[in-house]
C-alpha positions in Angstrom: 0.0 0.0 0.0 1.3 3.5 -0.8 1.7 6.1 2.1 0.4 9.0 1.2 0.2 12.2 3.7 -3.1 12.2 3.5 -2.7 9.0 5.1 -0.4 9.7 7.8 -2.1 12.3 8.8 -5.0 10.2 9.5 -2.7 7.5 11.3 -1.7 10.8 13.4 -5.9 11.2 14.1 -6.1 8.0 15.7 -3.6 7.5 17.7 -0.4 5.6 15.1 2.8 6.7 14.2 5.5 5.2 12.2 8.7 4.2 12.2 11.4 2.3 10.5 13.7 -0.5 11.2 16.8 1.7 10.2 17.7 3.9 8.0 18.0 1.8 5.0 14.8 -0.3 5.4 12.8 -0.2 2.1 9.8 0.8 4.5 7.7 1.4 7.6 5.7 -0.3 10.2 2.9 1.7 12.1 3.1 2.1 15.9 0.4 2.5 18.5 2.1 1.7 21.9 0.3 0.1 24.9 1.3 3.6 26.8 1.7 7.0 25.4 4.7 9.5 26.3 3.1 13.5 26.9 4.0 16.7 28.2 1.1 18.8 30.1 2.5 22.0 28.7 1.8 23.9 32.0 4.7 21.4 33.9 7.7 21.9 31.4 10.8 21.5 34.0 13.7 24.0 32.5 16.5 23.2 35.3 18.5 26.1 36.7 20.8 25.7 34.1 19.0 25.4 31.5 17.6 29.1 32.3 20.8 30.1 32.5 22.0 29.0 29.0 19.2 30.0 27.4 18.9 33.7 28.9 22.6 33.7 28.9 22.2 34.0 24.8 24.9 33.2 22.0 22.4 31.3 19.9 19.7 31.7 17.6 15.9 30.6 17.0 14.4 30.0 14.3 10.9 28.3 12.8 10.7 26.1 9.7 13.8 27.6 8.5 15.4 24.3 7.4 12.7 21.6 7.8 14.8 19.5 6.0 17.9 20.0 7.9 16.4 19.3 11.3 15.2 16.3 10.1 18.6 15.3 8.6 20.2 16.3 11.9 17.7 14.0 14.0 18.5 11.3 11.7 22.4 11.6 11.7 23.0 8.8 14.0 24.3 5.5 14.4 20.5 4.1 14.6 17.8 6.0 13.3 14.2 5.1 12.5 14.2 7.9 9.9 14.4 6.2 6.8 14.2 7.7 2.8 10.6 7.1 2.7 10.2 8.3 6.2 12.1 11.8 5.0 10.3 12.3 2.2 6.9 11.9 3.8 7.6 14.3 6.3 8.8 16.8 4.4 5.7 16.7 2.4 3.7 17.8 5.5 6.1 20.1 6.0 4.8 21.8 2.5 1.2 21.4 3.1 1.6 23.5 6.7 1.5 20.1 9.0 5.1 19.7 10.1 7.1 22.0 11.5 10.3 22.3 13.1 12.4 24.8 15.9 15.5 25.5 15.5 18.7 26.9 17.0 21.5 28.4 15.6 24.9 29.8 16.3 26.6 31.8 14.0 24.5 30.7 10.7 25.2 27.0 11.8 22.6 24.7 12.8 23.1 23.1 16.0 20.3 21.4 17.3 16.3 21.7 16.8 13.3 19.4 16.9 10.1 18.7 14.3 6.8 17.6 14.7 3.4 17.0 13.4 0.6 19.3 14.0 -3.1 18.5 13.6 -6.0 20.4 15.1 -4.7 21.5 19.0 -2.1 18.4 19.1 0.9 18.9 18.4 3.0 15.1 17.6 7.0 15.2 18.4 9.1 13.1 16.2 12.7 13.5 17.4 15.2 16.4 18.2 18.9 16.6 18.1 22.1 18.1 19.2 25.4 18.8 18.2 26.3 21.3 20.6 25.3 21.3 24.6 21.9 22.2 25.0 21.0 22.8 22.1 17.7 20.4 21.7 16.9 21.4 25.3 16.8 24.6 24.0 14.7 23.9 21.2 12.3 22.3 23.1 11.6 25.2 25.3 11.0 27.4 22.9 8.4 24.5 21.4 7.0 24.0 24.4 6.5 28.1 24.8 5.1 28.3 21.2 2.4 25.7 21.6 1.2 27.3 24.6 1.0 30.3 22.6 -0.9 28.9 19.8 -3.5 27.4 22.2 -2.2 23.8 21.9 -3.5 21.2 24.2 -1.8 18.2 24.0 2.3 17.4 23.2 1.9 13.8 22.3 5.7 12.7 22.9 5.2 9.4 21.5 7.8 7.5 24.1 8.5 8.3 27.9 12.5 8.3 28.1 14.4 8.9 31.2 15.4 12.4 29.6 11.8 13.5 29.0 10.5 12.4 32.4 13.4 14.8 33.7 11.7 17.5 31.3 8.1 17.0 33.0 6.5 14.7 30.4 4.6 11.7 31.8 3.4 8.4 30.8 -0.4 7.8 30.2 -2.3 4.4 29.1 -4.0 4.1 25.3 -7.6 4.7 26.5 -6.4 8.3 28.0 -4.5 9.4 25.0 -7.2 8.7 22.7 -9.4 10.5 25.0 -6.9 13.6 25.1 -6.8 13.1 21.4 -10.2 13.5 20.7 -10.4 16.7 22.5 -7.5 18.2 21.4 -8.4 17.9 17.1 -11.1 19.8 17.0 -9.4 23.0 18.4 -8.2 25.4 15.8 -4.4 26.1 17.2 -1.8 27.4 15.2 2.2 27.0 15.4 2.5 30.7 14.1 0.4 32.6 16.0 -0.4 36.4 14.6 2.3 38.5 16.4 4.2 36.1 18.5 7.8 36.9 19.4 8.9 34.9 22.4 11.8 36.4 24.1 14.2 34.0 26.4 13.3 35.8 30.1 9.6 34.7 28.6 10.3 31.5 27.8 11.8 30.8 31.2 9.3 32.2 33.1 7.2 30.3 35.0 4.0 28.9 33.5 0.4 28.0 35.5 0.8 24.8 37.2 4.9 24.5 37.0 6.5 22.3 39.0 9.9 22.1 40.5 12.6 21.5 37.6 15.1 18.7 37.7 18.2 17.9 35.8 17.8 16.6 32.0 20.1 13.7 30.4 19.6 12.5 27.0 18.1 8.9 25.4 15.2 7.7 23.5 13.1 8.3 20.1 12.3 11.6 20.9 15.8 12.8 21.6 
């Protein structure tokens, strides 16, 4: 069967994902795990030194600059479940206004950034990378503040890994996230709102419901 967007955005609508074996598998298998990985976007941790690094400055953010390029970086490791068919797929979302990605720079050089699916008031992570410290922490932030902004409800994270638990993201079971799910698509959000310019003391500052940050490390899909 061909995969069209169409169709992945639909998988996206109820619940699947997918993924590759590796990067040179001919194609994909569709994933709907037992338990679901999300942030509540009110209980984003950012650790005391993560505030500092990002107020501290020396890098820049940018939106949907490179799609591509942040999807190359996430791939550009020894494993990956981003394959050719995977790439291309994605950046065909990208071109119909359903995929986006945030990105940091320093000195004209991409460094680190994440991308995503969004659909409705959910907003689907895929993976994020790094090639300098902090870097996809940094991204993420800045994600987490521009959903917010653009009246996102739900940050579907796909996976719980040690290094987004450390972040504030929790693990929920199937019945819950479709639940979530269902409330979240019908909301018109958008990951450009009209006039938004997040600066870094905003982006650290504390948002309703915030809990106590803790020290991030690094692992998983979405990572």
């Amino acid at each position: 069967m061909d995969i069209t967007p169409e169709l992945l955005l639909h998988a996206y609508s109820v619940g699947v994902f997918p993924m590759a074996e590796s990067r040179d598998a001919a194609g994909m298998h569709w994933m709907q795990p037992a338990r679901r990985g999300v942030f509540d976007l009110n209980r984003f941790h950012i650790s005391r030194s993560l505030r500092k690094r990002i107020l501290q400055g020396g890098y820049q953010v940018a939106v949907n600059r490179d799609f591509a390029g942040t999807v190359a970086g996430c791939a550009a490791r020894d494993e990956t479940w981003i394959n050719a068919q995977i790439f291309d797929l994605y950046g065909q979302l990208h071109a119909m206004g359903h995929a986006h990605s945030v990105e940091v720079y320093h000195d004209d050089a991409l460094i680190g950034g994440v991308y995503g699916v969004a659909i409705g008031g959910a907003f689907f992570g895929e993976s994020m990378f790094s090639t300098q410290t902090d870097a996809s922490k940094i991204a993420l932030a800045y994600l987490v503040h521009r959903l917010r902004a653009g009246g996102f409800v739900l940050f579907d994270t796909q996976y719980l890994t040690p290094h987004l638990a450390s972040l504030g993201a929790v693990e929920i079971a199937r019945a819950q996230y479709e639940l979530r799910l269902a409330q979240a698509l019908p909301i018109t959000a958008s990951f450009t709102p009209a006039s938004y310019c997040p600066s870094p003391s905003s982006v650290v500052a504390p948002s309703a419901g915030a809990s106590p940050s803790g020290n991030a490390s690094t692992a998983g899909k979405f990572s």
